[in-house]
C-alpha positions as CSV (number, residue, x, y, z in Angstrom):
1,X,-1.2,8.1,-11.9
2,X,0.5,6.7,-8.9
3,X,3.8,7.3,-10.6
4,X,6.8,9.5,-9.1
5,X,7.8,12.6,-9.5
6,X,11.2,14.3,-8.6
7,X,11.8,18.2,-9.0
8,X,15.3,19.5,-8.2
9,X,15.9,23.0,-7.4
10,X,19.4,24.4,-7.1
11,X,20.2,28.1,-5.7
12,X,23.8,29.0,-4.1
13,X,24.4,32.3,-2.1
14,X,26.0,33.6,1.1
15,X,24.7,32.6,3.4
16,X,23.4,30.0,2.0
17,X,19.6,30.1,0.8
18,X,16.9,28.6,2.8
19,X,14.4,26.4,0.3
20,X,10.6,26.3,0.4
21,X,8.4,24.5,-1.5
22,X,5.0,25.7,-2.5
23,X,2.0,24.5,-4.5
24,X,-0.7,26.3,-6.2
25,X,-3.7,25.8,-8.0
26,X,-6.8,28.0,-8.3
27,X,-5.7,31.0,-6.9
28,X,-4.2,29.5,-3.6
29,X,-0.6,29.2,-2.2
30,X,-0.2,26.3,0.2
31,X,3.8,25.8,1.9
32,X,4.6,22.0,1.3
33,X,6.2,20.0,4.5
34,X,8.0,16.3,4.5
35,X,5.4,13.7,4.3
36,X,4.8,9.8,3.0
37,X,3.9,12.2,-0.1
38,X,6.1,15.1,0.0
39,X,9.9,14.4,0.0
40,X,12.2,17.3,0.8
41,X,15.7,16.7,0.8
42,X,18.2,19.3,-0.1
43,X,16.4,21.5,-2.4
44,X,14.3,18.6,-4.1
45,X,10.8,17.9,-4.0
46,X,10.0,14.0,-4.2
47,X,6.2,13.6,-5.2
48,X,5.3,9.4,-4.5
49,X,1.6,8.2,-6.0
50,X,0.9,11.0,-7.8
51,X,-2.8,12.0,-7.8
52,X,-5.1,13.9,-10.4
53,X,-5.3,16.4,-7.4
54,X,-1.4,16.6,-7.4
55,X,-2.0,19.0,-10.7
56,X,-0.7,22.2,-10.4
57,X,2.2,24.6,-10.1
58,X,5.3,23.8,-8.4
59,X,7.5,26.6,-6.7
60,X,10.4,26.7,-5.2
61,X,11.6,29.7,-3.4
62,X,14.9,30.5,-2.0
63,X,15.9,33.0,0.6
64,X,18.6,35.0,2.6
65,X,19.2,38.3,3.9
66,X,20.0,39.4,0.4
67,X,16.9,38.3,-1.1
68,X,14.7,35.9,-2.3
69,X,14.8,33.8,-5.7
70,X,12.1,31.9,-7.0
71,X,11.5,29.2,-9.7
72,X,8.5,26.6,-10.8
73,X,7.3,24.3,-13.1
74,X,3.7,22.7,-13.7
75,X,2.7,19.7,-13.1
76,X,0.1,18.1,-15.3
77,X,-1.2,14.3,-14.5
78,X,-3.0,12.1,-17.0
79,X,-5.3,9.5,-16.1
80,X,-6.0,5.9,-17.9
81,X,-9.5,5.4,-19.4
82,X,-10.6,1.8,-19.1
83,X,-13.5,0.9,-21.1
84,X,-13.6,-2.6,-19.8
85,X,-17.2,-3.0,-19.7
């Protein structure tokens, strides 16, 4: 925890694609946006001090007038157990 994470997602068309991210876990869908946590740059998402709550499925989605594409991966975070009593 309180490591990054990068995920790069590439999709080419004409025109070319416009690239959403998304994140889901239990059952809802919530569109990311650029934040001191989110970083979106050209079809990558830039994840800074990851959280247990950051857990979940990633998705990308690409879209144009010919269709839409999508692809994701899941994002599992481990914690440390200190038993310092």
């Amino acid at each position: 925890m309180g490591e990054t994470v990068k995920f790069v997602c590439s999709f080419s068309g004409i025109p070319d694609p416009d690239i959403k991210w998304f994140y889901t876990s239990g059952g809802s869908r919530v569109e990311l946006s650029q934040t001191d946590h989110y970083v979106i740059t050209a079809g990558s998402l830039e994840i800074r001090q990851i959280l247990k709550n950051d857990e979940g499925m990633y998705i990308c989605t690409a879209m144009n007038v010919a269709g839409s594409l999508e692809s994701s991966a899941y994002l599992r975070v481990k914690g440390i157990i200190d038993f310092t009593c």
